[in-house]
C-alpha positions in Angstrom: 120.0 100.8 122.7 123.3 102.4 121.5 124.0 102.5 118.0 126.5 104.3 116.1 124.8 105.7 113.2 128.0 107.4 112.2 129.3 104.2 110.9 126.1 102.4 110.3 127.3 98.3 110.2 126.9 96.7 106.6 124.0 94.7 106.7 123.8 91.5 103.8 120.6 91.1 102.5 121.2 87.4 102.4 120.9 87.0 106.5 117.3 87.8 105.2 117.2 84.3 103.4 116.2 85.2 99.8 114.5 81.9 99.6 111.8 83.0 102.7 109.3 83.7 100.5 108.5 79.8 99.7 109.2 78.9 102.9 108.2 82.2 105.1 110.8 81.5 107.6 111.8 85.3 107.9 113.7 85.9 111.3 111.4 88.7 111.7 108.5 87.1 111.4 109.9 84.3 112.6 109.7 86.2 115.4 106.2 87.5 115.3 105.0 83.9 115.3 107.0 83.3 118.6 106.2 86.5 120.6 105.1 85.8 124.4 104.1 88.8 126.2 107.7 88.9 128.0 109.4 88.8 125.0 108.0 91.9 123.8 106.2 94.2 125.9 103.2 95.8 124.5 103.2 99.7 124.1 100.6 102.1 126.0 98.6 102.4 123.2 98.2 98.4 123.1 97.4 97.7 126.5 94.3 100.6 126.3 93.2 98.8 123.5 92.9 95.3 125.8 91.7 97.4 128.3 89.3 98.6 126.2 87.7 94.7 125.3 89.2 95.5 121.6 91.9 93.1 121.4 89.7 90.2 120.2 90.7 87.3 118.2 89.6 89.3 115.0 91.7 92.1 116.0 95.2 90.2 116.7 94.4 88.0 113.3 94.3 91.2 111.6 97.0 92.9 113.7 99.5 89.9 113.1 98.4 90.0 109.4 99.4 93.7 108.8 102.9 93.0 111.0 103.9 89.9 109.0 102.9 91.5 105.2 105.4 94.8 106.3 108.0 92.4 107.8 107.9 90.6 103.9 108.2 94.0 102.4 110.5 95.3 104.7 112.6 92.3 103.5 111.8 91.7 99.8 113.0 95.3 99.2 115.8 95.4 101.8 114.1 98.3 103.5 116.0 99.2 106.5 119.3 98.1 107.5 121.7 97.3 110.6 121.5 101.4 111.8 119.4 102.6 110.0 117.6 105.7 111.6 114.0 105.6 109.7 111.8 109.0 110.3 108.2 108.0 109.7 106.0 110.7 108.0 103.4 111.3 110.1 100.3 113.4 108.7 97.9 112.1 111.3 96.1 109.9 109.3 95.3 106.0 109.1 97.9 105.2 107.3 100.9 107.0 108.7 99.5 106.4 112.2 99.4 102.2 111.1 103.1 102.5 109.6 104.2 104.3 112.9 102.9 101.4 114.8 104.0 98.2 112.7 107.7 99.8 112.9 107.9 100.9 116.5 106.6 97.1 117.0 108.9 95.4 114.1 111.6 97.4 115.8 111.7 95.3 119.2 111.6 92.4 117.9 114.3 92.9 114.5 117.1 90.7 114.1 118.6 94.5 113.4 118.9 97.4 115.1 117.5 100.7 113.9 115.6 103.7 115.5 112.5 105.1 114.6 111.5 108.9 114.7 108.2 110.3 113.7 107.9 113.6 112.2 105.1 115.7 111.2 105.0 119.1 109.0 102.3 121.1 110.4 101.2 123.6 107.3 99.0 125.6 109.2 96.1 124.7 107.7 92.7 126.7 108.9 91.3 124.7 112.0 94.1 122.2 112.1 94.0 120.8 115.5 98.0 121.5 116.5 97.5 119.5 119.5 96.4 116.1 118.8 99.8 114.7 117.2 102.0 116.0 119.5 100.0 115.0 122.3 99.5 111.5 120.8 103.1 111.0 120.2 104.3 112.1 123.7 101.9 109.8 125.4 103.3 106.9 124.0 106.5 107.6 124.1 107.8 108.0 120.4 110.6 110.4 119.7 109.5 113.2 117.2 109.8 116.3 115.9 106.4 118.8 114.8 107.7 121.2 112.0 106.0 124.4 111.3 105.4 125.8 108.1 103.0 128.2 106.4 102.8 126.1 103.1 98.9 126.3 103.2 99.6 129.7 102.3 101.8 129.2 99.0 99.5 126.4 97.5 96.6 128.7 97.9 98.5 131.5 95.8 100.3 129.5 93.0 97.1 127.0 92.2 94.9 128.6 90.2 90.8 128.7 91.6 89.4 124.9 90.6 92.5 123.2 90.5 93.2 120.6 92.6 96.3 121.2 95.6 97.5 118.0 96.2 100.3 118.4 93.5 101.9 121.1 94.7 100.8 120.5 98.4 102.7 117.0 97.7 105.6 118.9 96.2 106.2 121.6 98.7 105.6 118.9 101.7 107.9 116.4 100.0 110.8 119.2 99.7 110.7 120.4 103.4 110.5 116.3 104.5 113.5 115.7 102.4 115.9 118.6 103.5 114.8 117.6 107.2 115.7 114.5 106.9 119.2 115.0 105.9 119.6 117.4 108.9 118.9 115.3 111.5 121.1 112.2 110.0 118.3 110.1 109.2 119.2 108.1 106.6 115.7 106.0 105.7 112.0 108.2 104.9 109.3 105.9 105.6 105.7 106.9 104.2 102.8 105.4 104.5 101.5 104.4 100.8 99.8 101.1 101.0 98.9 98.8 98.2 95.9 100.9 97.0 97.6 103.7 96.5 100.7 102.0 94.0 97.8 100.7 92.4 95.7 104.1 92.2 98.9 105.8 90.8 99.5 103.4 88.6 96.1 103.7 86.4 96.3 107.6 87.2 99.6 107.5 84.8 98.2 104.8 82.6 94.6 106.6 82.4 95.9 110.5 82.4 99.7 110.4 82.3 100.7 107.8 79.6 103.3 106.3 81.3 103.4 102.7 82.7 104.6 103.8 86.5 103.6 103.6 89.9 104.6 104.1 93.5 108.3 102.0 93.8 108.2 100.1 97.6 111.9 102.2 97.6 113.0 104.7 96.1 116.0 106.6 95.7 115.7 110.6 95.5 116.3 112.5 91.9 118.9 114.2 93.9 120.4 110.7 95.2 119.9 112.3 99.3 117.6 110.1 100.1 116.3 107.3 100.3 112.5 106.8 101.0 110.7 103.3 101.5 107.1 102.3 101.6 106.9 99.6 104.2 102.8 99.1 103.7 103.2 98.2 99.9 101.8 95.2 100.6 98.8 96.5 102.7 95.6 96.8 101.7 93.8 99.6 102.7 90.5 98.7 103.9 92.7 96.5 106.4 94.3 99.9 107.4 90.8 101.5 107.9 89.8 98.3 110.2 92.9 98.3 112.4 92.9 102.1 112.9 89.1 101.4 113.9 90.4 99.2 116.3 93.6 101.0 117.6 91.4 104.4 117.7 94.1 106.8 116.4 93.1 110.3 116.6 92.8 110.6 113.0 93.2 113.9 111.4 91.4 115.0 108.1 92.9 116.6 105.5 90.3 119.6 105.2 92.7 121.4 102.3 92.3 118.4 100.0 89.3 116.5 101.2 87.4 119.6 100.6 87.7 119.7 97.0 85.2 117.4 94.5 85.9 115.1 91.6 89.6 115.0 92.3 91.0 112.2 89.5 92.8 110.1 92.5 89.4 109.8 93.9 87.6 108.5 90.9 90.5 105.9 90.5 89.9 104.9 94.2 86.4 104.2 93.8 87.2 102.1 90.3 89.3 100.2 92.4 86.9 99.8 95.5 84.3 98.1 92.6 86.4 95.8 91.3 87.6 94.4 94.9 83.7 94.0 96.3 82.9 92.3 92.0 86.2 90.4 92.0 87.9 90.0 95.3 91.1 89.0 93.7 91.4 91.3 90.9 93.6 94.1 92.9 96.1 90.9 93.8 96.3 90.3 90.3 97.2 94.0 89.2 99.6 94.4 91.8 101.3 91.0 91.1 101.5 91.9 87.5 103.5 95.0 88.8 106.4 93.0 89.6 106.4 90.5 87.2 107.1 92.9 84.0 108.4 91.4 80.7 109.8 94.3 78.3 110.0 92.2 75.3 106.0 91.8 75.6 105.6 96.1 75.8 106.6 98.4 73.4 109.7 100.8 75.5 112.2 101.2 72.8 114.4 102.3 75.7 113.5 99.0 78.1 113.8 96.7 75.3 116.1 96.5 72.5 113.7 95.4 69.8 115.6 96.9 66.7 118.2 94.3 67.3 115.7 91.5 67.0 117.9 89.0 64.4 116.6 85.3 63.5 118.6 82.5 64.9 117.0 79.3 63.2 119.2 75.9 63.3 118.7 73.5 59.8 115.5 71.4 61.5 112.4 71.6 59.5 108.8 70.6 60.8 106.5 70.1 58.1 103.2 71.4 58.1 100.5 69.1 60.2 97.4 69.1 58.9 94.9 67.7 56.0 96.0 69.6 52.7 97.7 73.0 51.5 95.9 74.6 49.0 98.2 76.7 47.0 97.5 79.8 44.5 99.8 81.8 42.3 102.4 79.0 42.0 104.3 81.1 39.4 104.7 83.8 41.4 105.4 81.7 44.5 108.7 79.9 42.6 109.6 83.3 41.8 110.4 84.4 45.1 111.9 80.8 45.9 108.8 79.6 48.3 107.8 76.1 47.4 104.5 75.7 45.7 103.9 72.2 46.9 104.7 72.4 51.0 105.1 69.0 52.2 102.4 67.9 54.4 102.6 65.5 57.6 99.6 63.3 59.1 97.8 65.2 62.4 97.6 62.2 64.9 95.3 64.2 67.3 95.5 61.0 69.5 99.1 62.0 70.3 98.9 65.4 70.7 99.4 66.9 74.2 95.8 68.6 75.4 96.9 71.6 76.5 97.2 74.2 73.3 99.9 76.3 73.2 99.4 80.1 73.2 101.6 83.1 71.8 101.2 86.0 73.6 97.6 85.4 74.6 95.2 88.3 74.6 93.4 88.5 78.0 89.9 89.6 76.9 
C-alpha cells in the first residue's frame, strides 16, 4: 500500500456514523462481522495458534470481542485517520503485545489507510532478554525499530533508595518515545493502557493526588508534538491476560519495577480486582461515570461558573401541599415580608405520580 503521509488526506469523522453506537453499524466492525478467511488473511502468529488446537470457539469469541471494543474506541475518539502512521509502544508485555495485534489486524480490514510501526526502547535493564522482541517482531513480519538507551542507569541515580522508579522510569521513557516519534514522521503514539489502568489512575489521583483525572483515550502532548491514543480504553484487562494466554506472546517482565513491594498503583489494582469478582459491574459503572461528567454537580470553580448562579423565577406560585403549616415568630416573620399564614393546598396522593422525585441524590 502506497500512502503519502506528506499530505496525509482529511479524514471526516462523520464517515464514522456518529450514530453507530445505538445501532453498532461501524464500517470497521462492520467488517469484522463479515470477514471470510479470503478476505483477510490471518498473520503467522494466527495460523500457529490454529495449529496449535488454540483457536477454539472461546478463543475467537474473545478474540472478536477485544477487536470490536478497539474498533469503537478507535472511532468514538477519532483515533487514527486517512494516513495516519501510528508507532505502537511496545515494552513486551500483554498489553502492548495485544494492542500490536488488534491494529496490525484492524489495519487490513479499515475503511482507511494507515501504517503501523512498533517500537521498543530497550533501557538496558540487568538480565533483559535483548533478543526476544526483535526476534518476535521479525518473525511476523511487523516493521520496527529497537532503541537503545541506558535509562536504567539514570533512574537508579536520581531516585532516592525506597522509592518507587516508575515515575521517573515513565518520564525518562515517555521523553525518548516522544522525540522518536517526531523523527521518523509518525504522526499517532499508540500505548497500550486498557480500561483498568484509566481506572487505577483515576483513584490514584483521587486517593493520593487530589485531583479528579485519569488516563484520556487521546491525548494531545503539553508541547502540542504529539498526539498519543489509547486504543484498549475499552479493554478490560483480565481479557488481555486471557488472549495473551491464548496468543502465547513472549511476554517480558519488568524486573526494575516488578521487583519493588507495596507500590500504591498495585494496591489500587488489587482494590479494583475485589470489587469486579464482589460486583461484576461495578468497574463498568466507574468507567461510565468517567464520561458522563456534570460540572455543575462538582465543585471546579474553573469548570463551572458557579459565582454567576442568578435566580430566574417566572410569576407562577405552587402552594404548599400538604396537611397544615405550623408557624412560629409571626412578628418577626412579617418583618422580613414572609407570610405568616402560607396558603395550604389538599395532597391527593391518589394522583400523584409514583415515582418520587430526587435532587441530587446521594448514592450511599
Amino acid at each position: 500500500m502506497q500512502t503519502n503521509f506528506s499530505q496525509p488526506q482529511t479524514f471526516n469523522p462523520a464517515d464514522m456514523s456518529r450514530n453507530i453506537i445505538d445501532n453498532d453499524q461501524d464500517p470497521m466492525v462492520d467488517s469484522l462481522d463479515n470477514e471470510d478467511e479470503n478476505s483477510a488473511p490471518e498473520s503467522l502468529d494466527e495460523q500457529n495458534v490454529e495449529h496449535k488446537g488454540v483457536k477454539s470457539a472461546r478463543f475467537k469469541k474473545l478474540q472478536k470481542k477485544l477487536r470490536k471494543q478497539v474498533s469503537h474506541a478507535i472511532r468514538d475518539f477519532n483515533m487514527i485517520e486517512e494516513g495516519d502512521v501510528v508507532m505502537v509502544c511496545v515494552s513486551g508485555g500483554k498489553d502492548s503485545y495485544t494492542l500490536l495485534d488488534i491494529l496490525l489486524f484492524l489495519k487490513r480490514i479499515a475503511p482507511i489507510n494507515f501504517e503501523v510501526v512498533a517500537v521498543n526502547l530497550d533501557q538496558k535493564q540487568p538480565g533483559y532478554p535483548e533478543d526476544i522482541l526483535p526476534n518476535y517482531l521479525q518473525e511476523q513480519g511487523i516493521p520496527h525499530y529497537i532503541l537503545e538507551k541506558d535509562t536504567y542507569s539514570v533512574v537508579k541515580s536520581v531516585v532516592p533508595e525506597g522509592k518507587t522508579y516508575c515515575s521517573a522510569c515513565s518520564r525518562l521513557r515517555r521523553g525518548s518515545l516522544y522525540g522518536f516519534a517526531k523523527q521518523i514522521g509518525a504522526t499517532k503514539i499508540a500505548l497500550g493502557h486498557h480500561r483498568d489502568d484509566i481506572l487505577a489512575t483515576f483513584f490514584l489521583n483521587l486517593f493520593h493526588g487530589g485531583s479528579l483525572k485519569a488516563m484520556p483515550p487521546k491525548l494531545l502532548s503539553d508541547d502540542k508534538q504529539n498526539v498519543l491514543i489509547r486504543p484498549l480504553a475499552y479493554v478490560e484487562e483480565k481479557d488481555i491476560i486471557k488472549y495473551a494466554r491464548y496468543k502465547e506472546f513472549p511476554i517480558i517482565p519488568c524486573n526494575l519495577c516488578g521487583s519493588q513491594e507495596n507500590l500504591q498503583r498495585a494496591m489500587i489494582n488489587d482494590m479494583l480486582r475485589e470489587w469486579d469478582d464482589a460486583h461484576p459491574q461495578r468497574l463498568a459503572s466507574i468507567f461510565k461515570a468517567m464520561q458522563n461528567v456534570a460540572p455543575s454537580q462538582l465543585a471546579d470553580r474553573e469548570l463551572f461558573d458557579f459565582e454567576s448562579l442568578k435566580l430566574d423565577r417566572d410569576d407562577s406560585e405552587r402552594p404548599f401541599e400538604g396537611v397544615n403549616i405550623q408557624v412560629g415568630g409571626e412578628a418577626d416573620l412579617a418583618e422580613i415580608g414572609l407570610p405568616t399564614q402560607p396558603e395550604v393546598k389538599p395532597f391527593e396522593q391518589a394522583n400523584k405520580v409514583k415515582k418520587i422525585p430526587t435532587i441530587n441524590p446521594i448514592i450511599d
